[in-house]
C-alpha positions, -999 to +999 in steps of 0.1 A: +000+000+000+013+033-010+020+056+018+000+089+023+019+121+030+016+134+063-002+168+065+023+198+081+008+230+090+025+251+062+001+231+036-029+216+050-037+199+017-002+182+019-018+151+033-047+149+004-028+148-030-054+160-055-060+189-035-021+196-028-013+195-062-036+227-067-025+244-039+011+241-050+000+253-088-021+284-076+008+289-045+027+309-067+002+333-085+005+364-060-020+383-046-045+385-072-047+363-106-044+382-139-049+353-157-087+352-145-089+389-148-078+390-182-096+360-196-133+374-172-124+411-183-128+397-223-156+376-215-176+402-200-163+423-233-174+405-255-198+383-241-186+351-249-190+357-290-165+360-317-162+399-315-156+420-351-125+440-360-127+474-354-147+488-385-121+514-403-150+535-415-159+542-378-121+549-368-114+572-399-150+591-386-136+596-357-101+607-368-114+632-387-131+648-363-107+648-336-091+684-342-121+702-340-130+687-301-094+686-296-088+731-309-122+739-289-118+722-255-080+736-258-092+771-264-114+771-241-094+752-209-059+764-224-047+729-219-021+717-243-042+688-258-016+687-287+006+652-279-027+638-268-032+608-292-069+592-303-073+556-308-101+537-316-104+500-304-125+473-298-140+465-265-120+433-256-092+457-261-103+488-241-109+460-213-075+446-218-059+482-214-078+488-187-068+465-162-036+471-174-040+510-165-054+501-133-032+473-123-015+493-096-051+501-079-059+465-083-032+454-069-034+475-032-069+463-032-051+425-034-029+433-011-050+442+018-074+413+012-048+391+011-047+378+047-084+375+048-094+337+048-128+340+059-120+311+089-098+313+118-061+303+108-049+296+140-076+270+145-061+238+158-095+216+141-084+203+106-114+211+090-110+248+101-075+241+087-087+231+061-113+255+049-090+288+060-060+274+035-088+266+007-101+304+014-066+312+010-060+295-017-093+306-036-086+343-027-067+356-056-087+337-082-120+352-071-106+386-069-092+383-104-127+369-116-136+403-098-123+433-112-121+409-147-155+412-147-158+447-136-139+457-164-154+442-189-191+446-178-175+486-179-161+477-220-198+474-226-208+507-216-181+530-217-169+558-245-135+560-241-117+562-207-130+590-192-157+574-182-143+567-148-130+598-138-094+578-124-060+593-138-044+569-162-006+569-166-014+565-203-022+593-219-037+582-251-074+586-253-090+553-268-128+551-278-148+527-284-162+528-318-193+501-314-203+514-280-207+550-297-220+538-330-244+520-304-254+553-284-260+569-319-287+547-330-305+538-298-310+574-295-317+583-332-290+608-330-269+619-361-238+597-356-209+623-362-225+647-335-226+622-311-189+612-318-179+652-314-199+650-283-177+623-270-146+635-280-153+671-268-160+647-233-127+629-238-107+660-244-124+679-217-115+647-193-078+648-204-074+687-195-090+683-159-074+649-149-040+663-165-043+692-137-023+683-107-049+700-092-070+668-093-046+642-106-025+638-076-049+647-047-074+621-064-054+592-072-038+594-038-071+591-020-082+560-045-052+541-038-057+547-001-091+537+000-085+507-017-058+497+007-074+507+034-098+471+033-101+456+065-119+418+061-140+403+083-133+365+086-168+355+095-185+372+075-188+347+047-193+323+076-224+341+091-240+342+051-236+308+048-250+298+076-281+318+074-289+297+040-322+274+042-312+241+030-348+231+027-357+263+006-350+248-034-317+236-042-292+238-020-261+246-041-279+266-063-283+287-029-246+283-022-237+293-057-251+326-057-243+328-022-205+327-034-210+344-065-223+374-052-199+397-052-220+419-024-209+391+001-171+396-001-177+433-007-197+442+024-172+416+043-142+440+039-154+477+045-129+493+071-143+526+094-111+542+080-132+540+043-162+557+059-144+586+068-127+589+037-161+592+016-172+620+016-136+635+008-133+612-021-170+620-033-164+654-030-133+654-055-150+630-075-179+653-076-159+683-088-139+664-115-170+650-131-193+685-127-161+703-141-156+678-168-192+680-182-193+722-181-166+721-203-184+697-226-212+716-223-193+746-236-182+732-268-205+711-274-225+742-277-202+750-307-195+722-325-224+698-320-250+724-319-291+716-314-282+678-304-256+687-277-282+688-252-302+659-263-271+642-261-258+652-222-293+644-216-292+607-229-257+605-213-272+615-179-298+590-182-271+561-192-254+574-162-276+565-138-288+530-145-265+513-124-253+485-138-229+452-117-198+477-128-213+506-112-216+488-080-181+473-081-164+504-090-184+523-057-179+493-041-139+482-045-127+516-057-148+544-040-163+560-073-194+573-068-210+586-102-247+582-091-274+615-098-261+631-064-228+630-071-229+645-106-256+672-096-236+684-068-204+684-090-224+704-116-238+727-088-205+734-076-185+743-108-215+763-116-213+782-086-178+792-093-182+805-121-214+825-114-187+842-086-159+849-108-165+845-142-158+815-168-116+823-172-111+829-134-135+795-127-114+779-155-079+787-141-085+788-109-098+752-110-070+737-133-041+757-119-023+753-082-023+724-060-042+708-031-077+723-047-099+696-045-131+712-027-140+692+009-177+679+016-182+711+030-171+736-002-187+716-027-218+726-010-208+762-004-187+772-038-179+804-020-159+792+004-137+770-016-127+805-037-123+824-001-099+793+006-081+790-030-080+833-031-056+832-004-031+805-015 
């Protein structure tokens, strides 16, 4: 008879070979596993179908038009929009790019849930054992499966990648052609005013998040929210163990129990988080409202009659949250609900019914540490009395 390995605490699935086997091939993956981010991020994409080259009619359309958005939002902002680049790609490829972008983000929020196993480690029973190294084993996968499916659920939605008002460090703007082309004929709105519309927004979101201003104060605060996840090991425990076995099928019930990404999500929520909030909505606030009175501006100009129609039927997108909407509050602390953006567009306003467009303009994209708090994006007044004196 063949002899059985004896289990040592290091690996509790040293003693059951199957199971070791896996533990000793996903051991090595890190933190979180891009392989199951990449591979949920382009089935979400594209949802599971062979997905079309980008259609070079629809990237030439675009190309074209680019200089005009790209003259009037500089004009206007007097941000040097000149090195900024346009590319058009397909959604599986904005997803792809976009967990690259974000990899940094996703991997603080990998790091602090790292330790969670959802079960007492230091448990001397070896099912406990057993269950807290399978949690720890499972960890990075289902994160990966995460923010994979996060971004491509977002690929389905989004114009280009100002979207999510989150710096990049790349500075190329890249659309995507089908979601616009989508927009466009849902709405029965002519297609090349909807594509200046979009550019106008993708220009106007390059000169605001370019701003130290907002770029540095904002992406700090993300990357500390996201590392600022604190687990709770029983949570996942206590939702289990509320489940009716006798209610249906039972692992149908654990399924979605597990696949719910709500469960993890509300298991990992730290009191440091709550307090950052409201700073974090209050800068996101101001970058989107400030964002969309620039558009609003040129769109004026270029687009003309439809503009409105258009931030109208961009508004209403907005606001029908989608899975991505909730994982983006949820695991990164974006907030872009119809508060948020009315209070952002309340502020900027408020600004520049004080001092004028060209004082509003510079006096929000020049200096540093200028991000309005809770209370100044309620009161515009006193974030000028604050800014004045600096």
């Amino acid at each position: 008879m063949a002899n059985t390995p004896e289990p040592n605490s290091e690996d509790p699935f040293s003693g059951i070979p199957f199971l070791g086997d896996i533990a000793k091939a996903m051991s090595g993956q890190g933190p979180i596993n891009w392989d199951a981010a990449r591979q949920f991020a382009l089935l979400g994409a594209t949802g599971g179908e062979q997905e079309p080259n980008v259609d070079p009619a629809s990237r030439m359309a675009l190309e074209a038009l680019v200089p005009i958005a790209r003259m009037h939002v500089g004009d206007l902002t007097g941000a040097d929009l000149s090195t900024t680049d346009v590319v058009t790609c397909s959604r599986s490829q904005w997803a792809a790019d976009t967990l690259d972008s974000y990899r940094p983000l996703f991997t603080d929020l990998a790091t602090a849930l790292s330790g969670a196993t959802g079960v007492d480690e230091d448990a001397t029973d070896p099912m406990a054992q057993m269950m807290a190294g399978l949690s720890k084993m499972m960890a990075p996968a289902m994160l990966g499966m995460a923010v994979g499916s996060m971004t491509g659920d977002l690929a389905q939605r989004c114009f280009g990648v100002h979207d999510l008002p989150i710096p990049r460090t790349d500075q190329r703007l890249k659309l995507i052609g089908a979601n616009i082309d989508a927009f466009a004929a849902q709405w029965e709105i002519p297609l090349d005013e909807v594509r200046l519309w979009v550019l106008a927004h993708e220009f106007a979101g390059q000169a605001v998040l370019s701003s130290p201003n907002f770029a540095t104060p904002l992406s700090a605060m993300v990357r500390q929210y996201v590392a600022a996840f604190r687990p709770d090991p029983d949570a996942v425990i206590e939702k289990l163990g509320g489940l009716d076995p006798t209610s249906g099928d039972p692992m149908e019930a654990i399924q979605q129990t597990l696949g719910d990404p709500a469960i993890l999500l509300g298991a990992v929520s730290s009191e440091e988080q709550r307090e950052m909030e409201p700073r974090l909505d209050a800068a996101v606030a101001a970058v989107v409202g400030f964002t969309d009175w620039i558009v609003d501006a040129v769109s004026v100009r270029v687009v003309g009659g439809s503009a409105l129609r258009i931030a109208e039927a961009v508004r209403r997108q907005r606001v029908e949250q989608s899975p991505s909407d909730v994982f983006v509050h949820r695991l990164l602390g974006i907030r872009l609900d119809e508060e948020q953006v009315h209070s952002g567009k309340q502020f900027v306003q408020g600004v520049v019914d004080r001092v004028g467009d060209d004082a509003a303009i510079a006096m929000l994209l020049s200096g540093n540490d200028r991000c309005p708090t809770p209370s100044e994006i309620a009161a515009p007044g006193l974030w000028i009395a604050r800014v004045s004196e600096s």
